[in-house]
C-alpha positions, 0 to 999 in steps of 0.5 A: 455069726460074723467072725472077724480077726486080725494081728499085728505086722511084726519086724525082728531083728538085731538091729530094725532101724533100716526096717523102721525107716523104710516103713515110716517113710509115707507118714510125715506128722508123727505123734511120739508117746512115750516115757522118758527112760523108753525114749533115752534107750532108742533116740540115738537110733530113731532121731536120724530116720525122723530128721525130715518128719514133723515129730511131736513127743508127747510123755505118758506120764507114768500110768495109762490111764483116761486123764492122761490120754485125755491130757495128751489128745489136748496138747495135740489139738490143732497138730496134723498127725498122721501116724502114732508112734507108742515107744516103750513098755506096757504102759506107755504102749496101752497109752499110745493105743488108747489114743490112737483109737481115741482119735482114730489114727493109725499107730506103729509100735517099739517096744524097748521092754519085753515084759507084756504083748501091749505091743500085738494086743486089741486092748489096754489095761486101764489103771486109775490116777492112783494106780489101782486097776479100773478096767480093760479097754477093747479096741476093734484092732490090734497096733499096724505094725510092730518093730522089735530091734533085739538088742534094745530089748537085750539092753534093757533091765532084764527084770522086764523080760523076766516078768514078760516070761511070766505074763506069757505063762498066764497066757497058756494056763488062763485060756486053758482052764476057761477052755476046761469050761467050755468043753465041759459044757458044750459051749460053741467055740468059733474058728479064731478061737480054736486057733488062739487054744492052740497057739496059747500051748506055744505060750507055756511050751517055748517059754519053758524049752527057751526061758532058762537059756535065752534069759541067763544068756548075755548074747542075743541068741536063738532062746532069747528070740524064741523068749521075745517073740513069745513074749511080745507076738505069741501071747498077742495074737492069742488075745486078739483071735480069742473070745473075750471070756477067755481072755484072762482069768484068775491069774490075773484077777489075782494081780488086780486085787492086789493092786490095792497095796501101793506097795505091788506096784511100786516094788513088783512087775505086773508079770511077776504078780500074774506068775504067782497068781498062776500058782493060786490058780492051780491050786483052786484048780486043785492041781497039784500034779502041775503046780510042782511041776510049774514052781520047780520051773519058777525056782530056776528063774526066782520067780515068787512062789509065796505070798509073802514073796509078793506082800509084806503080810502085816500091810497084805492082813490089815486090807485082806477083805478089801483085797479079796474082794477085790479079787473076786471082782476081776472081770475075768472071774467068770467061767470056771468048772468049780465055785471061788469063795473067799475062803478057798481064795484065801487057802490058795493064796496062803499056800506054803511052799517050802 
């Protein structure tokens, strides 16, 4: 079987505008996709190095989804562009991949959050029009480059980087219980993805050596850039050298379902839904020893820890079968070494921790 794998050049510093300039120099049509708040946090620094360049700035319109990057790729035609620059978070980035691998262009990356590894990833979530999740799309590979400038990151609502520490979790206890299934049926593993099991360990082990410092911490120190680049490169690279079945499982799946509420994504942040989806996780796993462990962590960081964290439980009863239902349908709900019903779904996401 032909193996092919591939990650993402990344730049990281305090301040990456010298870095950036160099690196674009050879690129002189440059389509900008972004959302406005991401482009207010680094105009000040990216306008100067793009003074010379032809620059078009398309907007994301708040959700990545196939009518926006379809609406943006018509706004763009007959426009030369040579290069795609996705500036922002999660979203606006798997927008910008969306379209880069739509039209086939080259795309460089700034995230200005770190709240997901959209930045590293060979993927997009894709959401319909009305927020609730549609699927995931697959590229061929991951952004060129990416240049992660510290202090913006530093600079931004740390809620986001908060929720990046939880997806980046998921990243560990997700790849190791389909690995869990794997060895407990003699299933092949190639070499990228023995490679990606190993480094996925990184995702749980310098986030809970790093989080409590480099995320309390009002500096740009050694814990905080341990957090980013776990964060942003670690869990990316884990994505892209994986086998796709591994990639994701019920944490995820949990966050998915729950997207029916209007109410998760307006309130709550992807990473912090997947944290607590790791806890259901564990518990179906029947692994209590490792969910005492994990929840005496997530206090230290207020991360949720019930359902009624995350829900308003009348809105969460009135549509429980539809959610877990739709829960049951995530598309990486596959592989276990035990059965998931409705009703040890419901046990688990009913588990009282007090």
């Amino acid at each position: 079987m032909f193996e092919n794998f591939s990650f993402t050049s990344y730049y990281v510093d305090k301040v990456i505008w010298k870095t950036l300039e160099v690196e674009l120099k050879d690129y002189n049509n440059i389509l900008i996709i972004t959302g406005n708040k991401s482009f207010e946090a680094v105009k000040e620094n990216i306008l100067p190095i793009l003074e010379n360049k032809n620059i078009i700035i398309e907007n994301y319109l708040g959700e990545c989804c196939y009518e926006h990057s379809s609406t943006i790729i018509k706004n763009i035609i007959g426009k030369q562009v040579d290069l795609i620059l996705g500036i922002g978070g999660g979203k606006a980035i798997d927008t910008a991949k969306l379209v880069a691998n739509q039209i086939n262009k080259t795309i460089f990356i700034i995230p200005t959050i770190a709240s997901t590894c959209a930045g590293t990833s060979a993927l997009s979530v894709v959401y319909n029009q009305d927020k609730t999740f549609k699927e995931i799309a697959f590229f061929k590979a991951p952004p060129e480059k990416i240049f992660i400038d510290l202090e913006t990151i530093k600079n931004s609502p740390s809620r986001y980087t908060w929720a990046g520490i939880g997806d980046t979790l998921a990243k560990y206890y997700e790849v190791k219980i389909k690995h869990e299934y794997c060895l407990a049926n003699n299933k092949k593993i190639n070499f990228p993805t023995q490679m990606a099991i190993e480094l996925s360990h990184n995702c749980k082990n310098i986030i809970i050596k790093n989080s409590e410092e480099g995320y309390y911490s009002h500096e740009i120190n050694e814990a905080f850039k341990n957090v980013v680049l776990t964060i942003i490169v670690t869990t990316g690279m884990v994505s892209n050298f994986i086998d796709d079945f591994l990639n994701g499982a019920i944490a995820h799946s949990v966050f998915y379902g729950l997207t029916i509420l209007p109410r998760i994504e307006k309130e709550h942040l992807h990473g912090e839904v997947v944290a607590y989806g790791i806890l259901v996780q564990l518990l179906l796993e029947n692994n209590l020893e490792e969910y005492k462990r994990l929840t005496e962590f997530y206090k230290k960081l207020k991360f949720p820890i019930n359902l009624t964290d995350v829900v308003i439980l009348e809105e969460f009863l009135e549509k429980e079968n539809d959610i877990l239902e739709e829960i049951l349908r995530g598309p990486d709900l596959i592989d276990f070494n035990f059965n998931i019903n409705k009703n040890n779904l419901k046990e688990a996401l009913f588990y009282k921790n007090n």
